[in-house]
C-alpha positions as a printed Julia matrix, in Angstrom:
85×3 Matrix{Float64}:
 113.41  122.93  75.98
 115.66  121.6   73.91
 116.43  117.41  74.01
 119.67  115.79  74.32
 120.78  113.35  71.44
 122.81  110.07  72.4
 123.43  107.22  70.98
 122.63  103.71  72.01
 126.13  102.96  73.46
 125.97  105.96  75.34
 122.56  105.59  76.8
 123.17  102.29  78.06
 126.57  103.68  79.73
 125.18  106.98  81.07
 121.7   106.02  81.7
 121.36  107.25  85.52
 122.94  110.82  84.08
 120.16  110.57  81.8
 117.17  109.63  83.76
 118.21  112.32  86.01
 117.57  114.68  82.7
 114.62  113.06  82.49
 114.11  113.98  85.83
 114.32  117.32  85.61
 111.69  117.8   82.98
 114.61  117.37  79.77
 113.5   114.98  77.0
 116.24  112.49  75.86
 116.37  111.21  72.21
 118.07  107.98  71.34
 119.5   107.47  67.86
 119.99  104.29  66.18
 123.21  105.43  64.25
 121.79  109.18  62.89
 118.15  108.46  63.02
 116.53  109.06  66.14
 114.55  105.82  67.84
 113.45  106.78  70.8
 112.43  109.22  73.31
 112.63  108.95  76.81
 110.33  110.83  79.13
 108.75  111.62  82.2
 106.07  109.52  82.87
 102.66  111.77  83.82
 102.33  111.53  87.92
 100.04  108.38  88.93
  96.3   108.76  88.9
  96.16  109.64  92.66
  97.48  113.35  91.87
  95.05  115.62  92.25
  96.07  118.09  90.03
  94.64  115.8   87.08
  91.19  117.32  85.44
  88.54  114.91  86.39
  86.05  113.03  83.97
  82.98  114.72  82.6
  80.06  111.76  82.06
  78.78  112.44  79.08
  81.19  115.32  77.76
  81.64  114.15  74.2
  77.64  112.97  73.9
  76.8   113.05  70.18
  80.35  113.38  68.93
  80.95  109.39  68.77
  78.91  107.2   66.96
  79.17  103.64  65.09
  77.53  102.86  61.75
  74.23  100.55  62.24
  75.91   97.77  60.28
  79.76   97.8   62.26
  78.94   93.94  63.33
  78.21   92.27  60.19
  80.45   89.8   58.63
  82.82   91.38  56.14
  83.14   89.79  52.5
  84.86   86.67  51.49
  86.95   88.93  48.99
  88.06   91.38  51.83
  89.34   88.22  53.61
  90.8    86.37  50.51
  92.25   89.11  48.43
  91.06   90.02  44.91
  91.95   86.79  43.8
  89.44   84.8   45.98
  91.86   81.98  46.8
């Protein structure tokens, strides 16, 4: 699937055309002058659709974890800069 480049100017001029691309499963790329900026895409459908693979409580068990000392306050010096003003 390949996406369709357009400028600014021409995104805010065709921009029903566009969402209708958009519509139809195309990506659209917006470039600021040559570089690209943004992407526009379809959304994923809301979280009623059923089609969406449910939760798994505890799938991931083990693979997370935070260091014993994550809460405690962090140096002056990391605050301050090396030059502790």
């Amino acid at each position: 699937m390949a996406a369709k480049t357009v400028t600014i100017e021409e995104a805010q001029t065709h921009l029903p055309e566009l969402l209708t691309l958009v519509g139809q499963g195309k990506e659209v790329i917006i470039a600021k002058g040559k570089e690209p900026f943004a992407k526009l895409i379809l959304l994923p459908q809301s979280k009623d659709d059923k089609t969406q693979t449910p939760r798994v409580f505890g799938e991931y068990k083990g693979e997370i974890w935070v260091s014993g000392d994550f809460d405690v306050p962090l140096p002056d010096q990391f605050w301050l800069g090396s030059s502790g003003k």
